[in-house]
C-alpha positions as CSV (number, residue, x, y, z in Angstrom):
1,X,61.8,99.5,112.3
2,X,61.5,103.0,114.1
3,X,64.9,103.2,112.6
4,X,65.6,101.6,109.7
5,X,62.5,103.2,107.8
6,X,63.7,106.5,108.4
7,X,67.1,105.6,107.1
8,X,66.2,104.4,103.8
9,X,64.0,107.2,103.3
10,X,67.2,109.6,104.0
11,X,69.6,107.7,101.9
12,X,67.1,108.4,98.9
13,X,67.3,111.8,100.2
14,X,71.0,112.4,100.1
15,X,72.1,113.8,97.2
16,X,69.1,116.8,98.0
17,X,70.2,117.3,101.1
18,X,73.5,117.6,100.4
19,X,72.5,120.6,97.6
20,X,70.2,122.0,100.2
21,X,72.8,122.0,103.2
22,X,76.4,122.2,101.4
23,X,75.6,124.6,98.2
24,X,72.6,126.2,99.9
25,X,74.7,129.3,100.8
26,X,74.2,129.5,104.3
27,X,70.0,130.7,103.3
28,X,67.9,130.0,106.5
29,X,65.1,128.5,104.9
30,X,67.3,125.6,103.6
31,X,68.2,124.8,106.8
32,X,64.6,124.6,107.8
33,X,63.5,122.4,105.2
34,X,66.2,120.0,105.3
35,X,65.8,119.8,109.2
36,X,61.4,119.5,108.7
37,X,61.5,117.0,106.2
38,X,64.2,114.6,108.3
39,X,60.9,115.2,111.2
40,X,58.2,114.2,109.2
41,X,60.1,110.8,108.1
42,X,61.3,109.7,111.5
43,X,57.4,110.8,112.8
44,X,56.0,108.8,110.2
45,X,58.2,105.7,110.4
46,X,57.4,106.0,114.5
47,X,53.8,106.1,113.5
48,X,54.1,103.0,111.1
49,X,55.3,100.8,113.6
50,X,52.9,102.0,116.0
51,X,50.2,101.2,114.0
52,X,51.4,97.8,112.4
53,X,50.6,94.2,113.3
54,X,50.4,90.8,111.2
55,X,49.4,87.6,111.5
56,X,49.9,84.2,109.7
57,X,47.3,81.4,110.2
58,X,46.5,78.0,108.6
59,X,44.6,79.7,106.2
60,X,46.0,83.4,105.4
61,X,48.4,86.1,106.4
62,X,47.0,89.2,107.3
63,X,48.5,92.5,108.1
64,X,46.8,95.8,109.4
65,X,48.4,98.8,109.3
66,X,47.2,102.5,109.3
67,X,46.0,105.4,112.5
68,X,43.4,107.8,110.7
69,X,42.8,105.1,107.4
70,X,43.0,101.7,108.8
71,X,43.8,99.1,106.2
72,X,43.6,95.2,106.6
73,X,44.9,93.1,104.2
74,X,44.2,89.8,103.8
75,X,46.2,86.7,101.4
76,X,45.1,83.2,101.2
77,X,48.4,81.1,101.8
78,X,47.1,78.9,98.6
79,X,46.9,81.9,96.8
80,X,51.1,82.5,97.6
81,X,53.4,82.3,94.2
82,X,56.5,83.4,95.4
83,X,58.2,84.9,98.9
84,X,60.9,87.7,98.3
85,X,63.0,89.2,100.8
86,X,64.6,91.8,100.3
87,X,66.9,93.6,102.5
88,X,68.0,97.5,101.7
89,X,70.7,99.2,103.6
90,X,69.1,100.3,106.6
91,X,67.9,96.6,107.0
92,X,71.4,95.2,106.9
93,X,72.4,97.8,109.9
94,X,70.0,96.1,111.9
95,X,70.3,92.5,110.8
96,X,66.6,92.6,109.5
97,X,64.5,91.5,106.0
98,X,61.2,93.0,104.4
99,X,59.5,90.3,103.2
100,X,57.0,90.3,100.0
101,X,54.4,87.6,99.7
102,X,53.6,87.7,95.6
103,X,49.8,86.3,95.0
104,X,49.2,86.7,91.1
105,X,49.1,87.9,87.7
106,X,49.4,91.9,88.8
107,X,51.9,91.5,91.0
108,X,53.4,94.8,91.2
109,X,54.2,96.7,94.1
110,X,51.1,99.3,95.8
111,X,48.9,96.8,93.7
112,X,48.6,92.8,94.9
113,X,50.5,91.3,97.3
114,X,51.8,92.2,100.5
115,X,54.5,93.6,102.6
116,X,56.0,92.3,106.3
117,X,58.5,95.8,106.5
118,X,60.7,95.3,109.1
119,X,61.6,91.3,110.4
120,X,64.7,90.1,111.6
121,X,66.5,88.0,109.0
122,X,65.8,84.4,110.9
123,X,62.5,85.1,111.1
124,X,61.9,86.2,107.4
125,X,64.0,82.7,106.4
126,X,61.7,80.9,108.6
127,X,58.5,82.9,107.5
128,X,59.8,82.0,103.4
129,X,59.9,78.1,104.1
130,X,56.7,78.6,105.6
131,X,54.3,80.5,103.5
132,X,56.0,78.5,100.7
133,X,54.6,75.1,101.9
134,X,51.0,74.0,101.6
135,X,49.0,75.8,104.5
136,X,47.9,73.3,107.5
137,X,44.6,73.5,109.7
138,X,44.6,75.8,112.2
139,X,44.0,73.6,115.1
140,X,47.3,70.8,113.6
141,X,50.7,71.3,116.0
142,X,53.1,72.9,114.0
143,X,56.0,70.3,113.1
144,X,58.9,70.2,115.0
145,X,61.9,72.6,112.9
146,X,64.7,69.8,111.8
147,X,68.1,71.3,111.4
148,X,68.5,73.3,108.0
149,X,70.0,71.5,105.2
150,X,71.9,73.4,102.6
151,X,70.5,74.0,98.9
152,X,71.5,72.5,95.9
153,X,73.8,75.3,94.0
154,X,72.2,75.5,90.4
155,X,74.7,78.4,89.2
156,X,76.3,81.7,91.2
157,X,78.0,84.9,90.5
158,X,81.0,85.0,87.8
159,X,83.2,87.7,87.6
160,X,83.8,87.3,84.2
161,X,80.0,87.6,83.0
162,X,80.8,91.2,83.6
163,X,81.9,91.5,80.2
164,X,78.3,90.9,79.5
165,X,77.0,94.0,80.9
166,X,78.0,96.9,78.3
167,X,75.8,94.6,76.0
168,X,72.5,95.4,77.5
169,X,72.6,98.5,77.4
170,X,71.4,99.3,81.0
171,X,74.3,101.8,81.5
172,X,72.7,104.5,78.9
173,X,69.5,104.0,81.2
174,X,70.8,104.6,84.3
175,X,73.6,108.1,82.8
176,X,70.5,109.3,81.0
177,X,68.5,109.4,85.0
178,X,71.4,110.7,86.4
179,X,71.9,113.6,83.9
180,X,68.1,114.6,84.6
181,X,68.5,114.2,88.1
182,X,71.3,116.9,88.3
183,X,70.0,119.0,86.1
184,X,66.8,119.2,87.6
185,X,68.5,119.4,91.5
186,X,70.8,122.5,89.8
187,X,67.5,123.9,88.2
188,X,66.1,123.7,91.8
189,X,68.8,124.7,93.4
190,X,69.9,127.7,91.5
191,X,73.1,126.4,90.1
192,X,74.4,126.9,86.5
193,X,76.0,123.3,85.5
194,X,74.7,123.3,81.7
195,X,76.9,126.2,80.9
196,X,80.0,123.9,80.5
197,X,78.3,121.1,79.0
198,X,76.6,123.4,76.5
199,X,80.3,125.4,75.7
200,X,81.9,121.5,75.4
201,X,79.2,120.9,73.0
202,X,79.5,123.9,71.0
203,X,83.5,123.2,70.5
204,X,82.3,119.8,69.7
205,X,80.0,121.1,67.1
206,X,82.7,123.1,65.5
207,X,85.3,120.9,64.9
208,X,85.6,118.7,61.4
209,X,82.2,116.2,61.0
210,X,84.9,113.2,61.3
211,X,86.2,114.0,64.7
212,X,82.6,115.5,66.0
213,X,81.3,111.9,65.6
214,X,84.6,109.8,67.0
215,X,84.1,112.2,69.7
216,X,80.2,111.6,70.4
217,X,80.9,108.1,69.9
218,X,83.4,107.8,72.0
219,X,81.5,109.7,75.2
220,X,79.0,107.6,74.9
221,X,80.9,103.7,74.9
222,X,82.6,104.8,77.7
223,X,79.6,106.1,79.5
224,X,77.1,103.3,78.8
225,X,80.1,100.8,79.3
226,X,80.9,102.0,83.0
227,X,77.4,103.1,83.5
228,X,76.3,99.1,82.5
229,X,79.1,97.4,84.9
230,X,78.2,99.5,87.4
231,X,74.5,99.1,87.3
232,X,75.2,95.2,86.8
233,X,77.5,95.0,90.1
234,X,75.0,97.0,92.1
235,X,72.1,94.1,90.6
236,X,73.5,90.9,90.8
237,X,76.2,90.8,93.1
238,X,76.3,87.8,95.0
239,X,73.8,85.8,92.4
240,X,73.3,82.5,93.4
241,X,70.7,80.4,91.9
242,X,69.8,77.1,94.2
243,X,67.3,74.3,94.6
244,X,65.8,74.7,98.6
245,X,65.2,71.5,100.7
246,X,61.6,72.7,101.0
247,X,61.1,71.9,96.7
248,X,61.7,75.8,95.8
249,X,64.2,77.4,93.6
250,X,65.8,80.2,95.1
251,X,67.4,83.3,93.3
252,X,69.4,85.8,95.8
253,X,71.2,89.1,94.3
254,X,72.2,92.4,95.3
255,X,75.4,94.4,96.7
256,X,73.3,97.4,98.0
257,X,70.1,95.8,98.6
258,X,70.2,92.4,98.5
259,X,67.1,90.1,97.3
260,X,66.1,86.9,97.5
261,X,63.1,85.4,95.3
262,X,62.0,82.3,96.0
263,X,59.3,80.4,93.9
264,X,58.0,76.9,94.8
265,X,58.8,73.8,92.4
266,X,55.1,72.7,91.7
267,X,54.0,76.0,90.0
268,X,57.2,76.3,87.5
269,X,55.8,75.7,83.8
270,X,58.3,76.1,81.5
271,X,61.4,78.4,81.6
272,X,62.3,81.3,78.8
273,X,65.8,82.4,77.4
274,X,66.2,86.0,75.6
275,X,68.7,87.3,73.5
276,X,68.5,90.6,72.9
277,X,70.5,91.7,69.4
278,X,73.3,93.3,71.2
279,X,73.8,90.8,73.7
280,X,73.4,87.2,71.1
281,X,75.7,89.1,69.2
282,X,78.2,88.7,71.9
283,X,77.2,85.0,73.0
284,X,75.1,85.8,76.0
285,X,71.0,85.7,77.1
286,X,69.3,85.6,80.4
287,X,66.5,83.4,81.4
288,X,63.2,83.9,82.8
289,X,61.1,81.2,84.9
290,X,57.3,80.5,83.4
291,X,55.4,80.4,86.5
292,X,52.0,79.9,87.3
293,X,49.9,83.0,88.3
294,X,53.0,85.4,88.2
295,X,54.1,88.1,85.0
296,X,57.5,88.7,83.9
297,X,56.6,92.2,84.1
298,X,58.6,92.5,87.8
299,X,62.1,91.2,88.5
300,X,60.5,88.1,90.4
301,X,61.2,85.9,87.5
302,X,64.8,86.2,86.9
303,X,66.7,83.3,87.0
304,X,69.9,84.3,85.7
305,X,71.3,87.9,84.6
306,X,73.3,88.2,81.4
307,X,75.5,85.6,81.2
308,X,77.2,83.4,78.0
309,X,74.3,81.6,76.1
310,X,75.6,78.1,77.2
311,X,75.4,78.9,81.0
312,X,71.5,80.0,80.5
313,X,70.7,76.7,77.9
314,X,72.9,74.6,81.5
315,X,70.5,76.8,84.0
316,X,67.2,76.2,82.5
317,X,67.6,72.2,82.0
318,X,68.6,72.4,85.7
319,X,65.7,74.1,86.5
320,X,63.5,72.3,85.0
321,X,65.5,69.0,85.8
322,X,66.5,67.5,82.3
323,X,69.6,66.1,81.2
324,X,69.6,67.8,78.0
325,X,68.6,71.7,77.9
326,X,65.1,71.8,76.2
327,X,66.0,75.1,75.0
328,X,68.6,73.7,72.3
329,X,65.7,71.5,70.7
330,X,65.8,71.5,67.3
331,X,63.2,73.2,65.5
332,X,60.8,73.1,62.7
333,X,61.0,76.0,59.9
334,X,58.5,77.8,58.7
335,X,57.0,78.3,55.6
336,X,58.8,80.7,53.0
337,X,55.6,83.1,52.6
338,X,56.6,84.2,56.4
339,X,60.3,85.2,55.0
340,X,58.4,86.6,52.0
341,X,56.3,88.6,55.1
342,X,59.2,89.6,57.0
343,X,60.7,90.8,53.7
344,X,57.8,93.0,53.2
345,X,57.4,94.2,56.6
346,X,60.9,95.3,56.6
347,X,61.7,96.6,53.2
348,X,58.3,98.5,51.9
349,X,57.7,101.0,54.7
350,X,61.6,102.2,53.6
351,X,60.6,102.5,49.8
352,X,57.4,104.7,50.3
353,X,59.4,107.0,52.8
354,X,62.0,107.2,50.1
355,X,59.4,107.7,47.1
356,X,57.6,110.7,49.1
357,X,60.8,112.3,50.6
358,X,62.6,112.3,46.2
359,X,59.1,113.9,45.3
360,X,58.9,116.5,48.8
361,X,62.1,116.5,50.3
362,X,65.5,117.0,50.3
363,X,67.8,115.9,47.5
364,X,69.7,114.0,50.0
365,X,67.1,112.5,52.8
366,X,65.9,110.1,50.1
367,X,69.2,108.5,49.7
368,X,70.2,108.0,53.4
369,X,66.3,106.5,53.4
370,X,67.6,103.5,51.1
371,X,70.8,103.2,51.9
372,X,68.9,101.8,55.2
373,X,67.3,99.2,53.2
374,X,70.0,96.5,53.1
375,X,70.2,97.0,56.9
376,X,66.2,96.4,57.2
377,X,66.4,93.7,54.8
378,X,69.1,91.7,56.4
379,X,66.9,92.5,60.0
380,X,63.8,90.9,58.4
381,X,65.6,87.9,57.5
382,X,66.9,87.3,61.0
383,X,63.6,87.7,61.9
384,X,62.9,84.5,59.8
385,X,66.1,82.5,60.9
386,X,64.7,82.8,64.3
387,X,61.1,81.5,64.0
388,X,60.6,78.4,64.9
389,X,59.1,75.7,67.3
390,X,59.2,72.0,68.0
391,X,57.0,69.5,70.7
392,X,58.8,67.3,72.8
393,X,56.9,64.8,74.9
394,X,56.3,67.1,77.6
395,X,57.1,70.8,76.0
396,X,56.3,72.7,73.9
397,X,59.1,75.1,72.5
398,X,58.2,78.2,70.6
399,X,61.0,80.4,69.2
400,X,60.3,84.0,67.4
401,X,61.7,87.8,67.1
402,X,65.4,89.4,66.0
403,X,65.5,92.8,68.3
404,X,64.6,90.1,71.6
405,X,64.4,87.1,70.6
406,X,62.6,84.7,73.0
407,X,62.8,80.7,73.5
408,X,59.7,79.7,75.2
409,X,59.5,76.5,76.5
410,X,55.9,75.3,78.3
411,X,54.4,72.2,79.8
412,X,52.3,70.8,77.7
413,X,50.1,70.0,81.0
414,X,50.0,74.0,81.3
415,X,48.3,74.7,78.8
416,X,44.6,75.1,79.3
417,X,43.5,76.6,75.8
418,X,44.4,77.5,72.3
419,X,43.8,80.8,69.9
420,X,44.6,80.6,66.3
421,X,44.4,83.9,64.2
422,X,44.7,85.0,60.6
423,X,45.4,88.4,59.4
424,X,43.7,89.5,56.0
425,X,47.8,88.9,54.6
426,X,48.6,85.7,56.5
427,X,45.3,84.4,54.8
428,X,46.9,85.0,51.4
429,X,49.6,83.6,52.2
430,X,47.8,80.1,54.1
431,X,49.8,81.2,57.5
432,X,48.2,81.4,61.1
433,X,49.4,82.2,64.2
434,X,48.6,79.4,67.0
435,X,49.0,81.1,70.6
436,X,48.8,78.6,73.2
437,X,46.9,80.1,76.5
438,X,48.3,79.4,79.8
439,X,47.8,80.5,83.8
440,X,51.5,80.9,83.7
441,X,53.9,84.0,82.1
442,X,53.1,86.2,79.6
443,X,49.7,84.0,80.3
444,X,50.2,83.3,76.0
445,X,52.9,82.4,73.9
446,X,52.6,82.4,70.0
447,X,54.1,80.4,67.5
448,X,54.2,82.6,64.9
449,X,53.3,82.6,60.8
450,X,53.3,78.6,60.8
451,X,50.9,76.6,58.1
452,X,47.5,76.3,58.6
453,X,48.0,72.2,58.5
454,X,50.9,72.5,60.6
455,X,49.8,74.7,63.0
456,X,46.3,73.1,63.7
457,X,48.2,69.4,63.8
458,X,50.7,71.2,66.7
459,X,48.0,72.3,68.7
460,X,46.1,68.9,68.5
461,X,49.3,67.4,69.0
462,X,50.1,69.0,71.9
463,X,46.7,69.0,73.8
464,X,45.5,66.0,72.3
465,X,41.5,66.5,71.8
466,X,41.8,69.9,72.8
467,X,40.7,71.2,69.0
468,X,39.5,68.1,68.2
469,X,35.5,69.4,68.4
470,X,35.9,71.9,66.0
471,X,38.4,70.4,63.5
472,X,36.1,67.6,63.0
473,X,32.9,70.4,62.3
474,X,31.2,69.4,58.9
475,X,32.2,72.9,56.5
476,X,28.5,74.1,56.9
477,X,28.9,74.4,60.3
478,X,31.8,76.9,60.0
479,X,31.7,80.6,58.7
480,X,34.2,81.2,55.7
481,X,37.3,82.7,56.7
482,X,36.9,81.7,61.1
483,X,39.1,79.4,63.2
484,X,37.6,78.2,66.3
485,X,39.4,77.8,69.2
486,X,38.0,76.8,72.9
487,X,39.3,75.2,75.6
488,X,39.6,71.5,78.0
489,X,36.3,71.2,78.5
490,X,34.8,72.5,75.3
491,X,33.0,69.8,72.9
492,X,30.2,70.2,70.2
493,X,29.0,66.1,70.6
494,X,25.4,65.4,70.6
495,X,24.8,62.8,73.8
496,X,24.1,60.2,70.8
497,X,28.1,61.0,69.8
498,X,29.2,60.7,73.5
499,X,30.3,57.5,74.9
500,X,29.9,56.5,78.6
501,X,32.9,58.0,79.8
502,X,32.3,61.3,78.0
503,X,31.6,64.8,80.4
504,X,29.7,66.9,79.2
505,X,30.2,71.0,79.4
506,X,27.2,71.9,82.0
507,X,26.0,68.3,83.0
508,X,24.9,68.8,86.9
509,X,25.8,65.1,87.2
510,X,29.7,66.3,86.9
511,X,29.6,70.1,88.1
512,X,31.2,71.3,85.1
513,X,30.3,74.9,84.1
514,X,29.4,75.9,79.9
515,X,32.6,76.4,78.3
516,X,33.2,79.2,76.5
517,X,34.5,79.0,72.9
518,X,36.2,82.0,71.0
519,X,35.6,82.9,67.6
520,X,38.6,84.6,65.9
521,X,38.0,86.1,62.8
């Protein structure tokens, strides 16, 4: 570790050493600073294994780290959602792993979890199948390690889905970091590099409007197309997607750095598949795990990368072991006031900026303004084609959006409550939206502008007795215009209502605490 954090500190540190040391024109002081900062990172990685330890019990891992701020951190092991080990290129010198314990909803890095930087790569795979497991007493014999037996292969790497990558845009992302990078190194550095670009673009500018926009057009495919393979290579290199002896499913990735993310059986929920515009409209998606107690907002819950549509419907029955992908359930259409909403939504917000630009603006800003319409109108009704949702005897399957659309697909068992909205509009037009609450995810997925009637019967129908309580309230028990939701445990029966087997919210005799109820108005 007194090596390898130093090292991957430096490689990030390349590119301004090398404009410090090979374009610093011989200046002293950049010698200096290149040669004070490579100090200060070996010092401090020295000093950060000095001051490191760990420790995994029956009950938690701890780690303590730290010389004039000590810090000790502490993780249940029943609080553990997922193990990732990741490995960057100083790692790989030295055969070793970092290894990330994820604990939750938050779980971003410098914020929850925590971090076992630097193991060697035997002991990080023996430290996943461990912390992944249900944590033992303290004072039980450890059980005696069998011989490994290999995974079950769910899916790996296919050169072809490489096609894929210029549809997801990623290159554009990664050319437009670059670009700022250098120009702000040069800026630093002293060194003129926009003065070509800006003399390119001004013989650009000049040329007929025809060939000025071929040209643009052109820079920029073959930019974001390389950009996107090459960013996809450097991801997902190796991908392999398998189902562990020890009940986990186990994603590893990565030319560079290479990552594995593994996340145990028992917590999986539900799976999601998203189809950006670009990307459906060249037959691929990529799929998400639903997880209990971890977001999708890090990369823990990939399960496969961009890939044809028919590969991620195949992964996620896998997954979720079904015969028949749960994602390709048919689904029930919704009402046409929501295509009469998305019709709206789309279309009006062009015809007033195209009514105030004909009475303010330009002659000709008006007309570009609705000769967008079409193009918004045909978006909004996409945005219809895709709603929908059906319940199977375990799922439930929610489908909505046109820019990224998402299939949900949920436990039922997962779902531990249930808000239904109206707008002021969907009230008009007898729509709701029904947004089932879970521990898992996005921790809520909506099915969108649905009936009243249909939505209240899905939610019942899915939870059974869930909503019950409140559907059955008597009119003057209910304020005009309010949907109640609440959740398992939440009832309105008097004890004379109750039969024996009835628990009721707050009875000492059962432990349970007052539920709370929501009032959505």
């Amino acid at each position: 570790m007194i090596v390898v954090r130093p090292l991957n500190e430096l490689v990030n540190l390349v590119p301004v050493f090398l404009g410090l040391l090979v374009l610093g024109r011989g200046e002293t002081w950049r010698l200096l600073t290149s040669a004070g900062v490579v100090a200060l990172i070996v010092v401090f990685g020295l000093l950060r294994w000095l001051t490191t330890r760990y420790r995994i019990t029956g009950e938690q891992v701890e780690l303590r780290t730290g010389l004039l701020v000590r810090k000790r951190l502490a993780v249940p092991r029943d609080r553990i959602r997922t193990v990732d080990l990741t490995a960057k290129l100083g790692h790989r010198l030295f055969g070793l792993s970092a290894i990330r314990v994820g604990t939750g909803q938050r779980d971003q890095p410098g914020e929850d979890g925590l971090t076992l930087d630097a193991v060697s790569s035997a002991e990080a795979e023996r430290l996943r199948v461990l912390l992944l497991t249900a944590a033992v007493r303290s004072d039980e014999p450890a059980a005696p390690a069998g011989p490994e037996r290999p995974g079950e292969v769910l899916s790996g790497w296919d050169t072809r889905w490489l096609r894929y990558a210029p549809l997801t845009l990623s290159g554009l992302v990664a050319a437009g970091a670059l670009f700022g990078f250098v120009v702000n190194s040069a800026r630093e550095l002293d060194l003129e590099v926009l003065g070509p670009l800006t003399d390119a673009a001004h013989w650009v500018v000049d040329q007929p409007l025809w060939l000025t926009v071929a040209l643009f057009t052109g820079v920029v495919l073959v930019v974001a197309g390389l950009g996107s393979v090459l960013v996809y290579v450097v991801q997902f290199w190796g991908y392999r997607l398998t189902r562990e002896p020890d009940d986990t499913v186990r994603v590893r990735r990565g030319l560079l750095t290479t990552r594995s993310v593994s996340v145990a059986e028992q917590r999986l929920r539900g799976v999601e598949l998203v189809e950006p515009l670009l990307l459906r409209s060249g037959g691929g998606a990529h799929a998400k795990t639903v997880t209990t107690g971890l977001g999708r907002k890090g990369e823990s819950n990939l399960l496969l990368p961009a890939a044809p549509v028919t590969e991620a419907h195949r992964v996620s029955a896998a997954v979720l072991r079904l015969e028949v992908p749960p994602t390709l359930t048919p689904l029930r259409r919704h009402p046409s006031a929501a295509l009469r909403r998305r019709l709206l939504r789309a279309v009006a917000p062009l015809l007033v900026l195209a009514a105030g630009l004909a009475w303010w603006g330009p002659d000709w800003t008006w007309q570009v303004v609705l000769a967008l319409v079409p193009f918004s109108a045909a978006l909004g009704w996409d945005r219809y084609r895709s709603l929908g949702h059906a319940l199977t005897d375990r799922y439930l399957v929610a489908r909505s959006g046109s820019v990224i659309r998402q299939t949900a697909v949920l436990q039922r068992t997962g779902v531990i409550g249930w808000r239904v909205s109206r707008s002021f509009f969907q009230r008009r037009a007898g729509l709701v939206t029904v947004t089932a609450t879970t521990a898992a995810g996005d921790g809520a997925y909506s099915v969108v502008d649905v009936a009243e009637a249909d939505g209240l019967a899905l939610a019942d129908a899915a939870v059974p007795d869930l909503l019950r309580p409140f559907l059955e309230r008597t009119p003057e028990d209910r304020v005009a215009g309010d949907v109640v939701a609440g959740d398992r445990v939440a009832g309105d029966q008097t004890p004379e209502d109750r039969t024996p087997g009835d628990r009721t919210p707050g009875d000492p005799t059962t432990g349970d605490q007052p539920a709370e109820r929501n009032v959505v108005r």
